[in-house]
Every structure is written in structure tokens, then in C-alpha cells.
C-alpha positions in Angstrom: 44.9 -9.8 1.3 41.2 -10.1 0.5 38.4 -9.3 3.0 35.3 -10.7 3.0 32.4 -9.4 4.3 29.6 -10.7 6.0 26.0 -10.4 4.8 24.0 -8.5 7.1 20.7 -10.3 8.3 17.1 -8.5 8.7 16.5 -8.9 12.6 14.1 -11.6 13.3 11.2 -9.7 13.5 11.4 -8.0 10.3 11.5 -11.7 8.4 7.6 -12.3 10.1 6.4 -9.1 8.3 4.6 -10.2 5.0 5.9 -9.0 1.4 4.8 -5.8 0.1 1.4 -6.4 -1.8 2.2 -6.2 -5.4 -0.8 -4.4 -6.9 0.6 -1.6 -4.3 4.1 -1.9 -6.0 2.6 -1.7 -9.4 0.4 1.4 -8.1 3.4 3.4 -6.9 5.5 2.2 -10.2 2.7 3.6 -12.0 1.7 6.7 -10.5 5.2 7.1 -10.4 5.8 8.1 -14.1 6.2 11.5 -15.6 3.2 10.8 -18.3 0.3 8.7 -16.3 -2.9 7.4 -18.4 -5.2 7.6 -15.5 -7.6 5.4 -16.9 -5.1 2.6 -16.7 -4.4 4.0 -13.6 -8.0 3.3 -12.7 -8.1 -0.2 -14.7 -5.0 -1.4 -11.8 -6.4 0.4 -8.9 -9.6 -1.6 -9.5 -8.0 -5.2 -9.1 -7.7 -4.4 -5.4 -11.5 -3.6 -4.0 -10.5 -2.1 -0.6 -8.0 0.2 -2.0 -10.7 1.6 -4.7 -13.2 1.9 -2.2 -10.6 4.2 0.0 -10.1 6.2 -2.7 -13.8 7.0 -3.5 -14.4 7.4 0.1 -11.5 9.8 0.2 -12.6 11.5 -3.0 -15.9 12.3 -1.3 -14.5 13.3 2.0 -15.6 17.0 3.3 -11.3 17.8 1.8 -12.7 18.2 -1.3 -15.9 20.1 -0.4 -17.8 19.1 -3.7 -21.4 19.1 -4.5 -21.6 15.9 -6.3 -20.8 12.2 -5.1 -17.6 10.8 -6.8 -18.7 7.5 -8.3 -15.7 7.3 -11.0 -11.8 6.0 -10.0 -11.4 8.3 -13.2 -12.5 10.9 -11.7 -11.2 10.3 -8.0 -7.5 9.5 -9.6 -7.9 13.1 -11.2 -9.3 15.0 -8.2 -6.7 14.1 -5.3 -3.5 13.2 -7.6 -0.8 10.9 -8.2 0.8 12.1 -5.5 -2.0 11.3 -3.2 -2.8 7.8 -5.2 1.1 7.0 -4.2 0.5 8.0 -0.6 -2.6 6.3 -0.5 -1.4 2.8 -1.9 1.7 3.0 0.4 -0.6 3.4 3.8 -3.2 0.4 2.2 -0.2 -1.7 1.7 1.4 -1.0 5.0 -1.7 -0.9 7.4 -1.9 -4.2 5.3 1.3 -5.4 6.5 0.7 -4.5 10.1 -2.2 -6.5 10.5 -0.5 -9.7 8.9 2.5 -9.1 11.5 0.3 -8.9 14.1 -1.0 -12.6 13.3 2.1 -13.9 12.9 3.2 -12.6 16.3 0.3 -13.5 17.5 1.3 -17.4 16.4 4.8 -16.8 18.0 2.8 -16.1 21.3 0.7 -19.0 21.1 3.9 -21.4 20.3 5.7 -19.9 23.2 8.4 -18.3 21.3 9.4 -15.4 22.3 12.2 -12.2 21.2 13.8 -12.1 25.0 
């Protein structure tokens, strides 16, 4: 007797969310590994502007308590961590996300579709 199985489907509103940036993807793959060059590190994180800006500004935030402005993704990269890189990119990409969904629920409203 064979059974087959039915492929489950993402609900509706889950197929409106946009994909998961890829320079976030290639971020996290990155700062993933055991051995991380942080200048390459640094070379990715600078393809995407608002990312490398967040990460300066969290750099210099009053966390760190330093005396000296961070200018470097270098140096940013090495003072909060991969960890915190990881972290970082996943919240960019996400808060990225959320926005997109909102204007495509925002078109849904506007056509008159609606969930209920």
C-alpha cells in the first residue's frame, strides 16, 4: 500500500513576505565560520550601505564606552563580534522584510483583497 503525502503550503500571508536579502545570508554564512578574515568580513559588509552604517553607529554607541570615534568596519567587526555581526545582519534583514510586507499588504488593501 503506498501513502502519499501531501505537500504542506506556507499560509497566504507568509508567500507576500519578500526573500531573505542575500548579502544578509552571505553575512551570517560568513560570520558563521570557525576561522573568520574580518577584513573580508568587512569587504561584504560594505556592499550593503545601511547595514555598515548600523554597525559603525553601534560601534560608537555609549555600550562600548570608548574614547575614540570608530570610523573602520575593521575595527567595528572586531570590537562587538561575530556574534553580534550575525545578530545584527539577521535584525537588518528582517526589519527589511517587515517593511516590504507591509507594502505588499498594503496593495492587498488597496485591491480589496482581504485574509477573512
Amino acid at each position: 500500500m503506498t501513502e502519499t503525502f501531501a505537500r504542506p503550503q506556507a499560509p497566504w500571508a507568509l508567500r507576500l513576505l519578500p526573500p531573505f536579502p542575500a548579502i544578509a545570508s552571505r553575512i551570517l554564512a560568513m560570520a558563521s565560520q570557525e576561522e573568520v578574515d574580518i577584513r573580508e568580513l568587512s569587504g561584504l559588509v560594505k556592499m550593503d550601505p545601511s547595514f555598515s552604517a548600523e554597525l559603525l553607529r553601534f560601534a560608537n554607541s555609549a555600550l562600548f564606552s570608548l574614547r575614540r570615534e570608530v570610523t573602520s568596519l575593521v575595527s567595528a567587526i572586531g570590537m562587538v563580534g561575530t556574534d553580534r555581526v550575525k545578530t545584527m545582519a539577521t535584525l537588518v534583514a528582517v526589519n527589511r522584510m517587515v517593511r516590504g510586507s507591509r507594502h505588499a499588504s498594503g496593495r492587498c488593501a488597496r485591491s480589496g483583497f482581504t485574509a477573512w
